[in-house]
C-alpha positions, 0 to 999 in steps of 0.5 A: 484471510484465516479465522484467527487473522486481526481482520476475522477477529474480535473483542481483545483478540483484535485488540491485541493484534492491533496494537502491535501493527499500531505500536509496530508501523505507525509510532516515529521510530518506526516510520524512521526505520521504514522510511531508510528502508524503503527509500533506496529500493525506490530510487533503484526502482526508478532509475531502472524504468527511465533506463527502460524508457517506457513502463507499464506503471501497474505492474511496476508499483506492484513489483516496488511495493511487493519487494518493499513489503517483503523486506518490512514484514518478512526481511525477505529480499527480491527473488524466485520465492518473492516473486513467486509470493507476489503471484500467489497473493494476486491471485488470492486477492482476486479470490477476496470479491469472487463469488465463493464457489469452491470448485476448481477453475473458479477463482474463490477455490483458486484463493484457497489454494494460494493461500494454502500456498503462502501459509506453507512458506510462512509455516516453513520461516516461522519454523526456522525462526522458532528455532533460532537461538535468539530471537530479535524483534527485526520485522512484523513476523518477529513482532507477531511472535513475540507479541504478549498480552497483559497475562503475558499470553502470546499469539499462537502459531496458527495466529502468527500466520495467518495475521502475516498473510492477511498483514500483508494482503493489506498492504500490498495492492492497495499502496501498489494501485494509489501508487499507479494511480498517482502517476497517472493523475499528476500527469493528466493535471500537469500544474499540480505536478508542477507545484508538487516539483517546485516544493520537492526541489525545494527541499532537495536544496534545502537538504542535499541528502540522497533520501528524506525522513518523516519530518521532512515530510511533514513539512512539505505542505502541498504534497501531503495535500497531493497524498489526500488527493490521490487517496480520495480520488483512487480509493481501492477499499474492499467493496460489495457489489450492488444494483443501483438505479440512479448516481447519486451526488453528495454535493456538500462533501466535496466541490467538484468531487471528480476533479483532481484538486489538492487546494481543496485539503487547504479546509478539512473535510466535512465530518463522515465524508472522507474515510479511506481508512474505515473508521473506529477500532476498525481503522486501517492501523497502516494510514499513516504508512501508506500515507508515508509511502505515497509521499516518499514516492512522489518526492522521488519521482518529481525531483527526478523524473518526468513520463507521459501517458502513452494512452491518455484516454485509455479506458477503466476497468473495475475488476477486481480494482478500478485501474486503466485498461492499459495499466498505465503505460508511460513514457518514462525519462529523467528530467 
């Protein structure tokens, strides 16, 4: 991801990079921006799978979440050169857990080549922007130029890069992946669906508005329930492989820990056992984000959609992220 990127780096170079992605994605006028941001795109996003009738849901989360993220951290809006960007970043992420072996036609030299790839793109847009007449502080590449530290020292142009392109490797499959797995839960346990529907209408009568703000959602109890639920149950964290001889069970950390549960977020969690997002100075500095965006979604799609898994009992596969192997086909409609 880059020597000098905010997850290779640390003592006060990590803590400068973090604290402007804090400060930049998680303070209350910021989530109010993103949330305006990205709520439209969403709806046009859904609107387009139930004219399509039948989606293949991994592919179209990570389509969603990719444009989204290029708007929020690029100001980049949907086409040839995003699209060729999200093929780009697939590849370099299936880099992250291959053995590295740099040779051509294994795909650790495949994630070098792609990132050399997207550094060239983010090259070329620092460039055109460095030589703007006046800078403005519009999105997270913005953010990273301007970015001071108490000497008023500034991130060099090799930092802004290559925090941009591990920025937005972070953001990126992860939100795409507990956004496919969402769909697919809430339909293989339709009561929680069904209690998810009834608060989000709820709140669509409540307050007609075509979208929803952070403090709407903060206010909707079950479904931030729901958010904790998928999180822990689709955790795609990175992971290092290891041999184990026997499954081990911590069975005082959760109840019946492989059943999709949300009530069970009505007690919190035991100390240690739940830690989606790392923990210390190396928590995830987007938690609240994602969080956010998992939750925009799910009011979305219950106040106005309904799908079914077209293969229920579709086989998982583990590499490089635990997802069904049909990618989550669905039938997909308005209510």
């Amino acid at each position: 991801m880059g020597r000098t990127s905010m997850v290779a780096v640390h003592g006060k170079a990590h803590t400068r990079v973090r604290s402007f992605v804090t400060n930049a994605i998680n303070r209350p006028e910021a989530l109010n921006r993103i949330a305006a941001h990205v709520q439209p795109r969403m709806v046009i996003a859904l609107q387009s799978w139930a004219q399509s009738g039948k989606i293949n849901a991994r592919f179209e989360t990570q389509k969603l979440t990719f444009d989204n993220i290029g708007k929020l951290f690029m100001s980049m809006e949907p086409g040839p050169l995003l699209q060729s960007m999200d093929k780009l970043y697939q590849a370099l992420l299936l880099g992250v857990r291959a053995y590295p072996i740099n040779i051509p036609g294994f795909a650790y030299h495949r994630a070098l080549q792609c990132r050399k790839k997207l550094e060239h793109i983010f090259w070329m847009e620092l460039d055109k922007r460095k030589n703007k007449n006046k800078v403005e502080k519009i999105d997270i590449m913005d953010g990273l130029i301007q970015i001071e530290d108490g000497e008023s020292d500034k991130l060099s142009d090799k930092e802004v890069v290559e925090n941009i392109v591990s920025l937005v490797a972070a953001g990126y499959i992860s939100t795409s992946l507990v956004s496919m797995w969402a769909i697919y839960l809430l339909d293989k346990y339709p009561i929680v669906l069904k209690k998810l529907r009834e608060e989000n209408m709820a709140l669509k009568k409540k307050s007609p508005e075509d979208f929803i703000t952070p403090k709407d959602i903060s206010n909707l109890k079950y479904t931030n329930k729901v958010v904790e639920e998928v999180i822990r149950m689709a955790n795609v964290a990175a992971c290092a492989f290891r041999k184990s001889d026997t499954e081990v069970n911590y069975k005082e950390n959760f109840k019946d820990p492989t059943c999709f549960n949300p009530d069970r977020w009505d007690e919190p969690a035991k100390a240690g056992s739940y830690q989606p997002f790392g923990g210390g100075q190396r928590l995830c500095p987007g938690n609240t984000l994602a969080r956010m965006q998992l939750a925009l979604l799910l009011h979305h799609l219950s106040i106005g959609y309904k799908w079914e898994l077209i293969n229920p009992d579709a086989n998982i596969g583990y590499l490089s992220h635990p997802a069904p192997i049909d990618g989550v086909e669905v039938k997909f409609s308005t209510l």
